[in-house]
N, C-alpha and C positions, 0 to 999 in steps of 0.2 A: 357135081357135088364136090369137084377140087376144091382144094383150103388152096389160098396163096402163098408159098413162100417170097420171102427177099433176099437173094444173096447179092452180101455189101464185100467187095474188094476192098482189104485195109492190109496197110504195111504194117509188119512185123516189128512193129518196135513200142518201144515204153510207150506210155499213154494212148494209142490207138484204140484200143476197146472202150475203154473208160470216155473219149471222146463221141464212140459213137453212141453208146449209151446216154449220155448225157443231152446229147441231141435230141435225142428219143424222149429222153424222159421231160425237157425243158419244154416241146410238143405236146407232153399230155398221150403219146404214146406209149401202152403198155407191154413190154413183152411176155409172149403165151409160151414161148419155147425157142432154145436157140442151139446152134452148132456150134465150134470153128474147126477146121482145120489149117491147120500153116503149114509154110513151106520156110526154107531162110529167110525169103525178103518177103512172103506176104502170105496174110489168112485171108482163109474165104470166110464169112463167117453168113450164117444162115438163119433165118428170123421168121418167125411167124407171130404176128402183134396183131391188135386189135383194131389196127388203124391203119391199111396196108396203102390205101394213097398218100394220106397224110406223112406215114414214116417214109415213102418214096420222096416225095415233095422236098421235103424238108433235107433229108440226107442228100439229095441230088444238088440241092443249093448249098450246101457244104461242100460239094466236090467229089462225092462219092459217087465211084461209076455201082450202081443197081442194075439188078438184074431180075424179074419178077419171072416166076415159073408155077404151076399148079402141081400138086405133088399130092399123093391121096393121105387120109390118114384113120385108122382105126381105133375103135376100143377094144383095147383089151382087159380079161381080168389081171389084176395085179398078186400074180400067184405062178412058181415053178412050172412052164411048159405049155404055158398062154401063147409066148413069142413064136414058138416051137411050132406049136398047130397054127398060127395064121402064116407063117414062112412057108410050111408044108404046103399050102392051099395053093400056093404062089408056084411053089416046085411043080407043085404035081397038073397047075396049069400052066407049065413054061413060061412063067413072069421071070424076068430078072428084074434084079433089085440092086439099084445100082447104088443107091447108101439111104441110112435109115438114122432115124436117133428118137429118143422115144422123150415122155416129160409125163410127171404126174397130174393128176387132177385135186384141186386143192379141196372137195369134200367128199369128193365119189372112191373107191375101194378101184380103181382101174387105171392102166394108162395107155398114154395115147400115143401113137407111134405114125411116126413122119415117114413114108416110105416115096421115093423117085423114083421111078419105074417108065417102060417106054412108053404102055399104053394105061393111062387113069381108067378107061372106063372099063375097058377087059377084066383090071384089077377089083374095082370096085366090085364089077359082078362076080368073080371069083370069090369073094371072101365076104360079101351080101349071100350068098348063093350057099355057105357054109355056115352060115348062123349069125359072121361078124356085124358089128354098127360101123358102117361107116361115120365120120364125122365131117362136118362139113363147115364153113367159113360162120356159119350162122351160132355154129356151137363153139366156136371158140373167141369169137365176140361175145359170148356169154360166162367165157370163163373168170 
């Protein structure tokens, strides 16, 4: 039920983001949710689009080294100590959660949170097994 992430290696400097978006977006590729973090000379930045060959395709013939990984992701309600109880679920079945970033949903009352973890399907059952939805590549091709 993994979604795909893409993390695109880009350098730290003026125009970089805006280039690779524009790539994406010139594609016909839409972004569902995105990351970065940087260092001095370079962000990672992280993507989850609707088009996860198409935006690999295209960004690799621009020069971008990619990198595709399965990463789980949930619903949550969109309300104080939602995050709180599906973290716990993770704690209290020794998940590490190695980084996480969440994004909204553009009609639903909930959101939906990106979590990298070592094992997807442990996790999946974990927090299926506590009430959560998982979401899956199918549902955010629909976003």
């Amino acid at each position: 039920m993994a979604i795909t992430q893409l993390t695109v290696f880009v350098s730290n400097q003026k125009g970089s983001l805006v280039s690779v978006t524009d790539i994406l977006a010139k594609n016909n590729v839409n972004l569902r949710a995105l990351s970065i973090a940087e260092t001095e000379d370079f962000g990672i930045l992280r993507l989850i689009v609707n088009d996860v060959d198409g935006a690999k395709k295209v960004l690799e013939e621009n020069g971008y080294l990619i990198k595709a990984v399965d990463v789980v992701g949930v619903k949550i309600g969109d309300e104080p100590g939602k995050l709180t109880s599906a973290l716990s679920v993770l704690d209290k079945s020794d998940i590490n959660v190695e980084y996480l970033y969440a994004f909204m949903a553009r009609t639903e009352k909930h959101a939906y949170v990106v979590l990298r973890v070592e094992n997807n399907e442990e996790t999946e059952k974990a927090l299926t097994d506590s009430g959560f939805k998982i979401i899956t590549q199918a549902d955010i091709d629909k976003l």
